[in-house]
Each structure stands twice: as C-alpha cells, then as structure tokens.
C-alpha positions in Angstrom: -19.2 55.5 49.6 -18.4 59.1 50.9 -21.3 58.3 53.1 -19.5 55.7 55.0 -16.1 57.4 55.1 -18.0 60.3 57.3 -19.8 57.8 59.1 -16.2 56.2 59.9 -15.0 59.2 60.9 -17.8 60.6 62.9 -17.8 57.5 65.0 -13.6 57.3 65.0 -13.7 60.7 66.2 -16.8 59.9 69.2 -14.5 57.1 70.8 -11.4 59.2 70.6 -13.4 61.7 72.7 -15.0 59.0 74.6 -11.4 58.1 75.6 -10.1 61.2 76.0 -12.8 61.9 78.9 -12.4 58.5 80.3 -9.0 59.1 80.8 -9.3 62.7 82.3 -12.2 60.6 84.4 -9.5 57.9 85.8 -7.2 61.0 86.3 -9.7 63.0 88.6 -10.7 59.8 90.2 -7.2 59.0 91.2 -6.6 62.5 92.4 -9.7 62.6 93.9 -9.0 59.2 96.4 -5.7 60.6 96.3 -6.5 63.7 98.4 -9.2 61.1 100.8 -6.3 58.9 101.5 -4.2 61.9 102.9 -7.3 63.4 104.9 -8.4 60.4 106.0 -4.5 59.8 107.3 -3.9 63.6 108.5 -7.6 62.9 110.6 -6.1 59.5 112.1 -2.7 61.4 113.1 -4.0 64.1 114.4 -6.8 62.5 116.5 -3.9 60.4 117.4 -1.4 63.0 118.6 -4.2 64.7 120.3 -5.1 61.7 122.1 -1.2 61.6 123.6 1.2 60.2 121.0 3.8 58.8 123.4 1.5 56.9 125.7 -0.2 55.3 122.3 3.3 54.6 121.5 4.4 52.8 124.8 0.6 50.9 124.7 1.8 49.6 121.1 5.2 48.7 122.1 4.0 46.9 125.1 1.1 45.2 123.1 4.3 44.3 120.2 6.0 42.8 123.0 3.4 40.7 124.7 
C-alpha cells in the first residue's frame, strides 16, 4: 500500500514538473515570436523608410485610388 502512495506521488509530482516546464516552454515560445514579429516589422520599416517613405506613400495612395 505505502508502495502505491509513493508511486502516486512520484508520478503526481513528474507531471506537475512536466507542466510547470511546458508552461515556462509556451512562455519563451511566445516571447521568443514576440521579439521576430517586432524585428521582422522594425526590418520592413526601416527598409521602407530607407527606400523613400513619402514616394511609397503617394504609390499606395494612388494604387488605393485606382
């Protein structure tokens, strides 16, 4: 019987660790695609104000309008 018990609790005690690094897992994931979203995004907008924002912008607006 005692047998059991520890068994129950060794295995209780593996999934709550099991979850507890899944979750800091998702957590680093998240912040991790997090960060590439914003590179990704300070790339395009800087590539795109170096490529001369205001002509980009009047191409846009004129494609909008057509």
């Amino acid at each position: 019987h005692e047998q059991q018990v520890f068994k129950c609790l060794v295995i209780s005690s593996v999934q709550v660790k099991y979850l507890v690094t899944h979750v800091q897992l998702r957590r680093i994931y998240l912040r991790f695609s997090l960060h590439i979203c914003l590179a990704i995004f300070s790339v395009v907008f800087l590539f795109y104000l170096q490529a001369g924002w205001k002509e980009n912008l009047a191409t846009f607006y004129c494609e909008l309008k057509n």
